[in-house]
C-alpha positions in Angstrom: -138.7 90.2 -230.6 -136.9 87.8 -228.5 -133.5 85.9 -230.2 -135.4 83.0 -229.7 -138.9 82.3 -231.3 -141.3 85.2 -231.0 -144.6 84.8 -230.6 -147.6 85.2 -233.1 -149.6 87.2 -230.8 -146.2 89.6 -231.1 -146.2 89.2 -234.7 -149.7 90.0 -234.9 -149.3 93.5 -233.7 -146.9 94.6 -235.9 -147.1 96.9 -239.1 -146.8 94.3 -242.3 -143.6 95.1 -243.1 -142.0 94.2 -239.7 -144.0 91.3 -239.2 -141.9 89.9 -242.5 -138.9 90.7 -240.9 -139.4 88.7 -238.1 -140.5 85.7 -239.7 -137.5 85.8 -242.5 -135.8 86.0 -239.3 -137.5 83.3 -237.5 -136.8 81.3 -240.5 -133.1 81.7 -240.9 -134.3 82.7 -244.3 -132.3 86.1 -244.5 -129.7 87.9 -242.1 -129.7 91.2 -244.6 -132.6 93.5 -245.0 -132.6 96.6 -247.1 -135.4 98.8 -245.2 -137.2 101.4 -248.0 -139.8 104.0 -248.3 -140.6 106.0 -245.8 -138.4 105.8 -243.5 -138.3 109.2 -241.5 -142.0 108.3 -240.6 -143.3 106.9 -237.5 -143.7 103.4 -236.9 -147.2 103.1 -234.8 -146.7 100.6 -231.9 -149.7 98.6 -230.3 -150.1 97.4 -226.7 -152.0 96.9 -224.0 -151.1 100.5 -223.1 -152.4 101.9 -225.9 -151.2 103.1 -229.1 -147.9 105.2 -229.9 -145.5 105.8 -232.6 -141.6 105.8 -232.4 -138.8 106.6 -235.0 -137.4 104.1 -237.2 -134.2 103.1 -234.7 -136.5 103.7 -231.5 -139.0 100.8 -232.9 -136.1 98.5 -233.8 -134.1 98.7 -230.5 -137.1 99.0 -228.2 -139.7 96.9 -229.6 -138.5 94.7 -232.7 -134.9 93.6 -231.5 -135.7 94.5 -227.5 -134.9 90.9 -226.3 -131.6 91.2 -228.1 -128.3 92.0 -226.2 -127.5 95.5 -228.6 -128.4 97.1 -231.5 -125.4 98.7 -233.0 -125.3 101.7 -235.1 -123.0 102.9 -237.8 -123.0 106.0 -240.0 -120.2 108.1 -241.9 -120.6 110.9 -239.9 -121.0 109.4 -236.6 -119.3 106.4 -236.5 -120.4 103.3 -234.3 -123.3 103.7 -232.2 -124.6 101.5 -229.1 -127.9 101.0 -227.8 -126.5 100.6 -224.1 -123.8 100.9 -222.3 -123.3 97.3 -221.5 -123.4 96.9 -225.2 -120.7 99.0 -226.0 -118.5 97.4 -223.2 -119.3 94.2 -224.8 -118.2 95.5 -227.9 -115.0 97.1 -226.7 -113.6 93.9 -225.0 -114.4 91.4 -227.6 -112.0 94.1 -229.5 -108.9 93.5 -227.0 -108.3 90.4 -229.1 -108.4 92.0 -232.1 -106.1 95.1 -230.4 -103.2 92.2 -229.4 -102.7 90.9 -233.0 -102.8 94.2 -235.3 -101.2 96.0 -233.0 -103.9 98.7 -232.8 -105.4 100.6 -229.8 -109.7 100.5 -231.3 -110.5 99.4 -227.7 -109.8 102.4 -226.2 -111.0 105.0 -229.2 -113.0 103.0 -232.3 -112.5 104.8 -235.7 -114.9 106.8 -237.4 -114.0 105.5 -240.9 -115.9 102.8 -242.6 -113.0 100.6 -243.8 -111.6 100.3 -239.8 -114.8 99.5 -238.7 -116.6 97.1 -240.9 -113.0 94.7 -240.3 -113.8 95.4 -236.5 -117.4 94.7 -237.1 -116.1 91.4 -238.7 -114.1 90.2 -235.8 -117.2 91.1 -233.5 -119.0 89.5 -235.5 -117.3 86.1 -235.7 -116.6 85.8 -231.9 -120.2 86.5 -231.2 -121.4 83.6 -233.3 -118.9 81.2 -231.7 -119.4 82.2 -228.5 -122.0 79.6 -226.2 -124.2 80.0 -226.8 -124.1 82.9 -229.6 -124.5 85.8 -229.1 -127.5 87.6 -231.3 -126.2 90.4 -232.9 -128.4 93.4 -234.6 -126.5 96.2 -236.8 -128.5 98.9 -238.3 -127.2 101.1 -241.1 -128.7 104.1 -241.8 -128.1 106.4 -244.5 -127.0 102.9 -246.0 -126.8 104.8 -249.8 -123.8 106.8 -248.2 -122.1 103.6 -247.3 -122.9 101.1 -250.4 -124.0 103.3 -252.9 -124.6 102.5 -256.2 -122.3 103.1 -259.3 -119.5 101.5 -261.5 -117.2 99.2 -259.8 -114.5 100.9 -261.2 -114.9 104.5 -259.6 -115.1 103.2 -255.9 -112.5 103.8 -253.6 -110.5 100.6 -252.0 -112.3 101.5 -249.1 -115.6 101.5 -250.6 -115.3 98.6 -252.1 -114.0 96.6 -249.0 -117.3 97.7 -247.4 -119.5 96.4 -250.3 -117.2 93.0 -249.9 -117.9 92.9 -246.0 -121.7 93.1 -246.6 -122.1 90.7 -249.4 -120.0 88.6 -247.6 -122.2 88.6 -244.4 -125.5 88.4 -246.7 -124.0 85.2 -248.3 -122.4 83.4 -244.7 -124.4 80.5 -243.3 -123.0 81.0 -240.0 -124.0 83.9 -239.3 -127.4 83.5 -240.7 -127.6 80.9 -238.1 -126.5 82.8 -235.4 -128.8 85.3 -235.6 -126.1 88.1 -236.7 -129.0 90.6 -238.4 -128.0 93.6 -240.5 -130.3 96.3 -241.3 -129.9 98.8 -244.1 -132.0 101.6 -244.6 -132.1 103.8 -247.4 -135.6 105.8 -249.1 -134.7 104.4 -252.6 -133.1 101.0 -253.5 -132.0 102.5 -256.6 -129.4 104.1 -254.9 -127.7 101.0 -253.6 -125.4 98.9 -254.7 -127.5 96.1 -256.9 -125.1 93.4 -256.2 -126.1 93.5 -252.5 -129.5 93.3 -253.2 -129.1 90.0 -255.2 -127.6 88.7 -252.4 -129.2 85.1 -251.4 -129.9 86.2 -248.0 -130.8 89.8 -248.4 -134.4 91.1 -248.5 -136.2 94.3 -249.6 -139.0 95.4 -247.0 -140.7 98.6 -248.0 -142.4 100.8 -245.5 -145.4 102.2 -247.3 -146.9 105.8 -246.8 -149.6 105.4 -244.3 -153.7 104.9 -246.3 -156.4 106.4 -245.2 -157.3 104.6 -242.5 -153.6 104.5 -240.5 -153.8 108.4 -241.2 -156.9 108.1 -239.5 -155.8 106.2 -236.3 -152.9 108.5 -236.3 -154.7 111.6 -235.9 -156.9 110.1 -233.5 -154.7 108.6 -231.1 -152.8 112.3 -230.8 -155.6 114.8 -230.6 -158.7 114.1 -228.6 -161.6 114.9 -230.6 -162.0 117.9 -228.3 -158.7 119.4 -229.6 -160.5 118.5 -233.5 -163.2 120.1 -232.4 -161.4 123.7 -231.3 -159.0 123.5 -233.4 -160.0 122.4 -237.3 -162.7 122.5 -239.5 -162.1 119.3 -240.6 -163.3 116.4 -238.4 -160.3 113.5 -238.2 -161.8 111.6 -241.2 -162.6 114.5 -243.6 -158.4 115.7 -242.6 -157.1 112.2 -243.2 -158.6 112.4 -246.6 -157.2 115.5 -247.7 -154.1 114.1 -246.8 -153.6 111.2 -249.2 -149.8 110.7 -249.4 -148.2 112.8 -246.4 -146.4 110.6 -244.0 -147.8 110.6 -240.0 -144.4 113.1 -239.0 -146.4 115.5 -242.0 -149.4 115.2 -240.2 -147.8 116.0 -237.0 -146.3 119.0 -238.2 -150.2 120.3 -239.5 -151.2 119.7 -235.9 -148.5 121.4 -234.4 -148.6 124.0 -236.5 -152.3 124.8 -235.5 -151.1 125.2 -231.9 -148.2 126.9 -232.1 -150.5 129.6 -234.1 -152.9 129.0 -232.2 -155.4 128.9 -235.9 -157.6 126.4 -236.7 -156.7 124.0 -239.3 -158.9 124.6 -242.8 -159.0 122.9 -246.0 -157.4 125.7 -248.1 -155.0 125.7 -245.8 -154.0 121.9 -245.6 -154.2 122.0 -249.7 -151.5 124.2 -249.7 -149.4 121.9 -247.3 -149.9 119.2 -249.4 -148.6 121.2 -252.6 -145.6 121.8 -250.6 -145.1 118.6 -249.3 -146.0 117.3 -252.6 -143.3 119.3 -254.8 -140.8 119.1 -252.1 -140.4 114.9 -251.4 -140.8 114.8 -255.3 -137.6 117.0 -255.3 -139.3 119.0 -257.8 -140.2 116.5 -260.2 -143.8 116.5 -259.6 -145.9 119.9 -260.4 -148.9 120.0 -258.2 -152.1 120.8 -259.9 -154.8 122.9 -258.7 -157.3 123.5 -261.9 -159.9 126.1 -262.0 -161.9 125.2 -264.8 -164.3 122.2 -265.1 -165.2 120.6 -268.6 -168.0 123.7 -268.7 -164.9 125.9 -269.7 -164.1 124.0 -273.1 -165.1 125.0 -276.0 -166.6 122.5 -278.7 -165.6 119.0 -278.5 -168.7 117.8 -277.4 -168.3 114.0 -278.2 -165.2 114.2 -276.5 -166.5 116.0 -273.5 -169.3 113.9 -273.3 -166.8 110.7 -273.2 -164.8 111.9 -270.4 -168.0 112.9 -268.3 -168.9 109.4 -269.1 -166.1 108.4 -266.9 -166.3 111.1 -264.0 -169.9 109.7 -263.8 -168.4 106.0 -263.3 -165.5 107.7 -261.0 -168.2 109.2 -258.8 -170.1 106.3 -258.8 -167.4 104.2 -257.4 -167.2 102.3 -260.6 -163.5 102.0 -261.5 -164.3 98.9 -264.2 -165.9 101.7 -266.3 -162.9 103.4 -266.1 -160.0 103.5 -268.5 -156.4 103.1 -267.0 -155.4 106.0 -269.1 -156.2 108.7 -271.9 -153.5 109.4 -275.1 -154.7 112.9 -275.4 -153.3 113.7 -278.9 -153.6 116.8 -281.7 -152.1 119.5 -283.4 -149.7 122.5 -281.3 -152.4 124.3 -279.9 -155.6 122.3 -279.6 -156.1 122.5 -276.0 -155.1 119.5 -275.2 -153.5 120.3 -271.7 -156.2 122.7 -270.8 -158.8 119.5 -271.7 -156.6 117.5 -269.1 -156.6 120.0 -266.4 -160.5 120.6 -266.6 -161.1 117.4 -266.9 -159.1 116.1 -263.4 -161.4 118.9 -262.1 -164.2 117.5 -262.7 -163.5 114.4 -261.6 -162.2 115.4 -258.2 -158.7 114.1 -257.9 -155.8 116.0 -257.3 -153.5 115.6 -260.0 -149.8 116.1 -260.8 -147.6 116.8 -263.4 -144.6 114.9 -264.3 -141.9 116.8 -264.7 -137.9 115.5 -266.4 -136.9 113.1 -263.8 -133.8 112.0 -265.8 -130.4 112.6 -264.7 -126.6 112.6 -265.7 -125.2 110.7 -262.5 -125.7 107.5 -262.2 -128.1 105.8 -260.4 -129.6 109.1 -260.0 -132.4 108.7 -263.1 -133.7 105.4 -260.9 -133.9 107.0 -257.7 -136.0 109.8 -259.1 -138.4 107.3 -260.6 -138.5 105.0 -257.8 -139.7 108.2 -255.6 -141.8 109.2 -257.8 -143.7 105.8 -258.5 -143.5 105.6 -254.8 -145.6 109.2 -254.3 -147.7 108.8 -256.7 -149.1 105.6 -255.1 -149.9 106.6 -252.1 -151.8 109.7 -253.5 -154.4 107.5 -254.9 -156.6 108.8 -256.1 -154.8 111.0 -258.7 -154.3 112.3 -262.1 -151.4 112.3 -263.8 -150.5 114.9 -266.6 -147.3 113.8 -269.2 -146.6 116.5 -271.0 -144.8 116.0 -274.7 -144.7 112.5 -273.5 -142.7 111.2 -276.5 -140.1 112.9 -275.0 -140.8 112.2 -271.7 -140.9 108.7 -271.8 -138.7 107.1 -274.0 -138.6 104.0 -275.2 -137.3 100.5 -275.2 -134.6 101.3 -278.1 -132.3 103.4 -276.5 -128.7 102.5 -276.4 -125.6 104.3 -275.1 -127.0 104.7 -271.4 -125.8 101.5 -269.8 -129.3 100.5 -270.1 -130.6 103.1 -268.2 -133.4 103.9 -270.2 -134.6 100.4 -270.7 -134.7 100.0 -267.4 -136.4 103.4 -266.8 -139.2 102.6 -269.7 -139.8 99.1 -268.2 -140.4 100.5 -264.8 -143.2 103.0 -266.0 -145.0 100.5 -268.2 -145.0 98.1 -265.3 -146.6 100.8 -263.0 -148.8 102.1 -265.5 -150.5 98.5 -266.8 -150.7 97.4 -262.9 -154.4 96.8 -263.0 -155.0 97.1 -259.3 -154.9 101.0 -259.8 -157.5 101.5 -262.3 -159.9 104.2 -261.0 -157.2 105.2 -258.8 -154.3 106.1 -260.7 -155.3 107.6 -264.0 -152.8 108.7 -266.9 -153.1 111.5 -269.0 -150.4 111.1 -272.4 -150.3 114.4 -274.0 -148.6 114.5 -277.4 -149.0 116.5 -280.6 -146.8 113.5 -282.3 -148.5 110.2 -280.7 -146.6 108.0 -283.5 -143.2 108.5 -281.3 -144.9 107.2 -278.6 -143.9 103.4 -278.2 -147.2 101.1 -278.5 -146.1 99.5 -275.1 -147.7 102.4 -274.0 -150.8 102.6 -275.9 -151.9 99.7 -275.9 -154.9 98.6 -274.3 -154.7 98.5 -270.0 -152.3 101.4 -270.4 -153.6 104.3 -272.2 -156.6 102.6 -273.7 -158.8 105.7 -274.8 -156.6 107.6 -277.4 -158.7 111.2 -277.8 -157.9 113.1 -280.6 -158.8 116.9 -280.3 -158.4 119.2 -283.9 -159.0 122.6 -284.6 -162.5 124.5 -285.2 -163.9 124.0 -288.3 -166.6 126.7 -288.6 -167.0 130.2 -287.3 -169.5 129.1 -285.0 -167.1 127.3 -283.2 -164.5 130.2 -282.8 -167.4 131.9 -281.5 -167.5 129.4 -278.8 -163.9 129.4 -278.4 -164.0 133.3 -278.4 -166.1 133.7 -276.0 -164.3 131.1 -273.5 -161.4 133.0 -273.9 -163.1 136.1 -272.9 -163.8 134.4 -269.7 -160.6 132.9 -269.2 -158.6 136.0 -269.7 -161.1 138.6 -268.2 -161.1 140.8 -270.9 -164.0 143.2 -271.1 -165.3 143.8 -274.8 -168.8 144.6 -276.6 -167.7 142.1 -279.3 -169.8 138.9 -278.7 -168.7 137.0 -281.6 -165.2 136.7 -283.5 -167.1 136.2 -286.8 -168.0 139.9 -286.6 -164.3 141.1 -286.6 -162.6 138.4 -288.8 -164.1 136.3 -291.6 -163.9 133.0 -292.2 -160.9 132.9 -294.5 -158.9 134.7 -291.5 -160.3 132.2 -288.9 -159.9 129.2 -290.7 -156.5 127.3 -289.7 -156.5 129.1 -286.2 -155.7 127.1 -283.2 -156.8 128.1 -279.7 -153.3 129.4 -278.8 -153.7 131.3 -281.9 -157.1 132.9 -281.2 -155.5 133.3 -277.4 -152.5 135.2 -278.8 -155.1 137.5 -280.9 -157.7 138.4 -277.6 -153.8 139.4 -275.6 -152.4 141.7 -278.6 -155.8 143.4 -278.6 -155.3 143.9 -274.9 -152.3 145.6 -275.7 -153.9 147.9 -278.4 -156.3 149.1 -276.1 -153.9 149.5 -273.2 -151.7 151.6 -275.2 -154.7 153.6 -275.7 -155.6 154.0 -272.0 -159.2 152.1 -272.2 -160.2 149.4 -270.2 -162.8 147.8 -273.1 -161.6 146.3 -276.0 -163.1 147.3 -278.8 -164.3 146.3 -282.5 -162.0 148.0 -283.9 -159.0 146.8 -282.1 -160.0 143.5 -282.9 -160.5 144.3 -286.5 -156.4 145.7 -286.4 -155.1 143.0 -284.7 -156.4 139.9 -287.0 -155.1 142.7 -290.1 -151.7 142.2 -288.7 -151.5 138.8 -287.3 -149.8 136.0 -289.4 -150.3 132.4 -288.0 -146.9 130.6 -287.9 -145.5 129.3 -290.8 -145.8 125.4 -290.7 -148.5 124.3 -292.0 -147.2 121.1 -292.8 -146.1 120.0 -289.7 -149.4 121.0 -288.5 -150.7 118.2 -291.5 -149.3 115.8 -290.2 -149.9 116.4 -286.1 -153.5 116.0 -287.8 -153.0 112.7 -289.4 -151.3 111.2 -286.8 -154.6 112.0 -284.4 -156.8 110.8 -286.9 -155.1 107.7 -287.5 -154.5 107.3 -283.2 -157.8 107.4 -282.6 -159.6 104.6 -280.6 -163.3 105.8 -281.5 -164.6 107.0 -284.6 -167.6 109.1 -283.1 -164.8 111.3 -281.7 -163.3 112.2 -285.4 -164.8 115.2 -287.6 -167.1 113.9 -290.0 -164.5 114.4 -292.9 -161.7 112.2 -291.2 -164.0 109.1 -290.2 -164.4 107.2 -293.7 -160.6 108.1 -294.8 -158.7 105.0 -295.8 -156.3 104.5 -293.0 -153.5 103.6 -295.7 -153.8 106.7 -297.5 -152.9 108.7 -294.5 -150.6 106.6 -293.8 -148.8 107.4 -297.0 -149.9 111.1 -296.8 -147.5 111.1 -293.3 -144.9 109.1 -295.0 -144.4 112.1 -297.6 -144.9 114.7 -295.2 -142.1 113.2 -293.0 -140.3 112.9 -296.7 -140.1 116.2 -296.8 -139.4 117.6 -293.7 -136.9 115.4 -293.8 -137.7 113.7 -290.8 -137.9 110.0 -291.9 
């Protein structure tokens, strides 16, 4: 781009968030841009050459701003930068002036410090908008979080603060605006800097988005022949690019290079485990990478409920995402299987799904800039599952107070993401609770988690046969015992979660470990139910019930017992049970 009016055959080959630069640019209609995302990527570059891909600065200084007279550079621990020599000359003898009145010497050897050279930056500044004709002026700040970060006024340093005065100064100066005096911050989460700057009236966000499919696509193409594809992976360019959902193009790079400096081709276990890495790492640990290895086959009972959610892998596979809820509310008593359900179920649907792990934090700013990365991820994974565990607690609510509004905030920006309707079939939310009545209805209403799936324990032996045998399987335990009702009765079963019958199958392990056999037999079964005792809270257990019965959004998927109850009865039947537990 040229200071003076570029052209739209220029604009038109530029990604969509550089293209809005330019014409807020071309527009006077901002001089301060706060660059986010992505920004370690590459930035792909079209022209009658061909297609390549530069850094960040590269694409600024020799393609966006590469009519301009300099691109200057500042960071803490590098100080001012140039783009040229004669830019830095420039610099340096506009300073001379500067030099003669405050009797300083930053011609000769400029200061490292941010307070010095934002007030030299100032000077430069001014004389270059007054020169004739003006001088266009770009000034990139990377790392920008380091420089304006966010936080209480009250805990910056004088320094600090005269840099956050410089900026929002600039943002706000008409002059400058005019003059085509451009600054450029760059930062990968906006949480992190200073909100009064981003208010500014002349300051504006650009985001640089994860590349979709198809610029993963035209990435891996335009740097491997298909010769290379051909020698060197199993995956043709299109099958890799879709197993790659959410990696930037320098990720992709690394896959490639990695292939040739081990000289291995690239296969899809191995670029699943990339991905987990990847995953986990830019989530900064806040997002668990699933990998299930059971499908809906592996559940035991619940066959309404199944039935629903293969409904809805049906419509998924189909390419039907109208038939698909936004999210589930899986909810239940300790011990129902409601996790295991999730996990089976994203299996059989075919996404890759993540878990959402505590993203809150006790420094400021910090709780927003884990969200905002996350939110950020998890969009450009699509499509994927996403498992909230205990998410009463995870989540929050509107009602929190003694945070600075933190949490507000925090609960705002999830309900936002999760209600925006352009990701349904794409982004799909799995709410698992064993107290959904914590849960704020913001989030269970309908276009959030719209199917709420209750899950409860067996009710007959039959069906801890089922479960038995599922667990059998799961744990690779080798017994001659094909049913459970031929070791316990139905008094000892009764009242028995999953986890309970799971705990059972492992002590009986044990009993015939200590014995040296490999088999577990009848009559270690028949000792171990003797001795086990169930935990002790059976009324808390009533009432994780209730609360499922009364959550649920479809009657079919109740017991028979539950689906006539009068909703005000268990209403009051909670009430008590809260009574006395003393938790209302």
């Amino acid at each position: 781009m040229s200071s003076t009016v570029p052209a739209n055959s220029f604009i038109d080959t530029l990604p969509g968030w550089a293209a809005e630069l330019v014409r807020a640019v071309r527009a006077k209609q901002a001089n301060t841009f706060l660059i986010h995302g992505t920004v370690a990527d590459l930035v792909p570059v079209r022209s009658s050459s061909g297609l390549r891909f530069l850094s960040l600065e590269s694409f600024l200084q020799q393609e966006l701003f590469a009519g301009w007279p300099a691109l200057i550079t500042y960071n803490r621990a590098e100080g001012l930068g140039f783009s040229s020599p004669e830019a830095r000359g420039h610099f340096q003898e506009k300073l001379k002036s500067y030099d003669a009145v405050h009797g300083t010497t930053y011609a000769q050897s400029l200061p490292r410090d941010p307070g010095n050279a934002f007030a030299l930056l100032d000077s430069y500044f001014r004389q270059c908008a007054m020169a004739t004709p003006p001088r266009p002026v770009v000034m990139m700040l990377p790392f920008a979080d380091t420089v304006v970060p966010a936080g209480d006024a009250s805990y910056r340093t004088p320094e600090d603060r005269a840099v956050l005065v410089y900026l929002r100064k600039w943002s706000q100066d008409p002059t400058l605006l005019a003059k085509n005096i451009v600054v450029v911050l760059v930062t990968e989460t906006l949480a992190e800097i200073d909100p009064k700057l981003l208010r500014a009236n002349a300051a504006r966000e650009v985001e640089i988005v994860r590349p979709d499919q198809r610029g993963r696509i035209e990435y891996l193409e335009a740097v491997r022949p298909a010769e290379w594809y051909a020698k060197m992976s199993e995956l043709e360019p299109a099958r890799l690019a879709e197993l790659t959902a959410g990696m930037t193009r320098v990720q992709l790079g690394q896959i490639l290079d990695g292939a040739d400096a081990g000289a291995a081709k690239i296969t899809r276990d191995e670029v699943r485990r990339i991905k987990k890495e990847v995953i986990e790492t830019e989530g900064l640990g806040l997002l668990e990478y699933v990998e299930p290895k059971y499908d809906l086959s592996m559940v035991a009972g619940m066959p309404a409920v199944k039935e629903r959610l293969r409904r809805a892998a049906r419509a998924i596979s189909r390419g039907n995402p109208a038939a698909v809820p936004m999210g589930y509310l899986i909810c239940g008593p300790v011990g129902s299987a409601k996790t295991f359900l999730v996990e089976c179920f994203s299996n059989e649907i075919g996404f890759p799904c993540v878990k959402l792990k505590n993203f809150r934090s006790m420094w400021v700013g910090s709780t927003e800039a884990n969200l905002e990365r996350i939110l950020k991820i998890l969009a450009s994974l699509t499509p994927v599952g996403v498992i909230i565990d205990e998410a009463d607690a995870a989540l929050g609510n509107r009602d929190a107070s003694g945070d600075s509004g933190t949490q507000n905030r925090v609960f705002a920006q999830i309900a936002a993401f999760m209600g925006d309707t352009r990701n349904r079939g794409k982004i799909l939310w799995f709410l698992i609770t064993c107290r959904p009545d914590l849960l704020p209805i913001d989030l269970k209403r309908q276009g959030r988690a719209e199917e709420h799936v209750p899950l409860f324990y067996p009710e007959s032996p039959t069906e801890y046969d089922e479960i038995y045998r599922v667990m059998l399987k799961k744990l690779g335990i080798r017994t001659s015992v094909a049913d459970v009702s031929k070791v316990a009765n139905e008094k000892a079963l009764m009242g028995l979660s999953g986890s309970d019958l799971e705990a059972v199958l492992v002590r009986a392990t044990l009993e015939a470990e200590a014995e040296g056999v490999s088999e577990v037999s009848h009559l270690h079964l028949t000792k171990v139910f003797a001795d086990f005792i169930p935990p002790n809270n059976s009324r808390e257990r009533e009432m994780q019930i209730l609360c499922a019965v009364l959550e649920s959004t479809s009657r079919e998927l109740l017991p028979q017992k539950y689906r006539d109850m009068d909703r005000g009865e268990i209403q009051g039947r909670i009430q008590e049970i809260k009574i006395e537990l003393r938790l209302a």
